[in-house]
C-alpha positions, 0 to 999 in steps of 0.5 A, a space after each residue: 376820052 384819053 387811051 391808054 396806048 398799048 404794046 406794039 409789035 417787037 420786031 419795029 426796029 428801035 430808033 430814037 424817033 421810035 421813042 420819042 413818038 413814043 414817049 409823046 404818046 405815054 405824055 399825052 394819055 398820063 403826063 409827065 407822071 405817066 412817062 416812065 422807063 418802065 411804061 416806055 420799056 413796055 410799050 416798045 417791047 424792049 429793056 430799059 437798057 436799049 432805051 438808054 442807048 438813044 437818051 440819057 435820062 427823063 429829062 432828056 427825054 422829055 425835052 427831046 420829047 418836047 422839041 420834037 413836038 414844036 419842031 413839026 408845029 413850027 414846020 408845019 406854018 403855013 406863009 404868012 404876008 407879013 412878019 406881024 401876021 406870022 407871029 400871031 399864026 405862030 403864037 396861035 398854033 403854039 397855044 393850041 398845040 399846048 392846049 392839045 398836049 399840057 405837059 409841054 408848059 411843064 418840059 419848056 420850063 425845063 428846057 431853058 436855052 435847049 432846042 424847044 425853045 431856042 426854035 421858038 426864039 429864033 422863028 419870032 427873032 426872024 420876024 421882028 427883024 423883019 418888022 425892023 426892029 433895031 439890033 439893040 431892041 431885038 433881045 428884049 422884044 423876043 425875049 418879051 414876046 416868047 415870055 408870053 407866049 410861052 407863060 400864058 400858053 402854058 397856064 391856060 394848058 394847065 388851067 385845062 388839065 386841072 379842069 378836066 382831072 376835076 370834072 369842072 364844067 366851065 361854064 358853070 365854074 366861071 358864072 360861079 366866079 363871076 357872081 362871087 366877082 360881082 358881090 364884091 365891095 364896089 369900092 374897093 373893086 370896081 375894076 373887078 366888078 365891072 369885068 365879072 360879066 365879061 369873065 363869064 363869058 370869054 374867050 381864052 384864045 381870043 384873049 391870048 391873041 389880043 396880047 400878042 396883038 398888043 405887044 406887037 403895036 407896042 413894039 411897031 412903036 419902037 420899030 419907027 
């Protein structure tokens, strides 16, 4: 069950790390919704305008909001032996820390080529050129493997949100679909069909790291 965060004591001095641990709080209990100048400005005990002095705007805030997120997440990875095996630690912590904090999916999109992202893509750059992976095949296997990441991480972040804001157990909700997924015209689905047990009972996370696991064969391949 989510808190609603309260006021703090005034006499903590603004700052803009302040804020944004702030703003973190405020995003995890209500989304990017919850996040307004006026809750901030209540929760800091302050004005809007002193706030505006350290940000420019929700954006802003929400991006540095974001990257303040990831850049603890990257920090805190522990060495890995192999650049493969710090992909998919990195790939790991970064799925659950979306699951943990589901307006993230939202601020990434919105933060196209700013810090947030460029930590990512310079952390898995560092690696698959360590795996060696030619200069010419750099560009598109980051952008490959930051796009799936970030894409499916992302959606099962809000498949999850969803879920909760509805009450859906998931259990229930997936042996349903996959009853519907079984009756299906086996013709016409047979792909589908054969997959609706699995459906029922998988994992997201195991799922999720078998496409990395994937796109790392395929890109050893290249690699040779």
């Amino acid at each position: 069950m989510k808190i609603a965060p309260t006021a703090r004591p005034k006499k903590e001095a603004l700052s803009r790390d302040r804020i944004i641990d702030t703003s973190i709080e405020l995003l995890d209990f209500g989304g990017e919704e919850g996040l307004t100048f006026p809750a901030l400005s209540k929760r800091l005990a302050t004005g809007p305008g002193a706030i505006y002095w350290y940000v420019n705007n929700k954006t802003d805030l929400l991006i540095s909001a974001c990257d303040a997120v990831i850049s603890r997440t990257i920090v805190s990875r522990p060495p890995c032996p192999t650049p493969q095996a710090t992909i998919v630690d990195l790939a790991s912590a970064l799925f659950d820390v979306m699951n943990e904090h589901p307006w993230i999916g939202s601020a990434l999109s919105q933060a196209a080529g700013k810090m947030p992202v460029v930590r990512i893509f310079e952390c898995l750059g560092q690696q698959l050129q360590a795996m060696g992976l030619k200069e010419d095949q750099q560009w598109s296997a980051a952008s490959a493997m930051i796009s799936y990441i970030l894409g499916v991480g992302s959606q099962n972040a809000a498949n999850s949100e969803l879920a909760r804001r509805q009450g859906l157990d998931r259990s229930r909700y997936l042996g349903q679909l996959s009853k519907e997924w079984s009756e299906l015209e086996g013709e016409s689905y047979p792909f589908t069909r054969l997959m609706a047990k699995t459906l029922q009972s998988h994992d997201d996370k195991a799922d999720f790291l078998a496409g990395v696991d994937f796109l790392l064969i395929g890109l050893l391949r290249r690699s040779e």
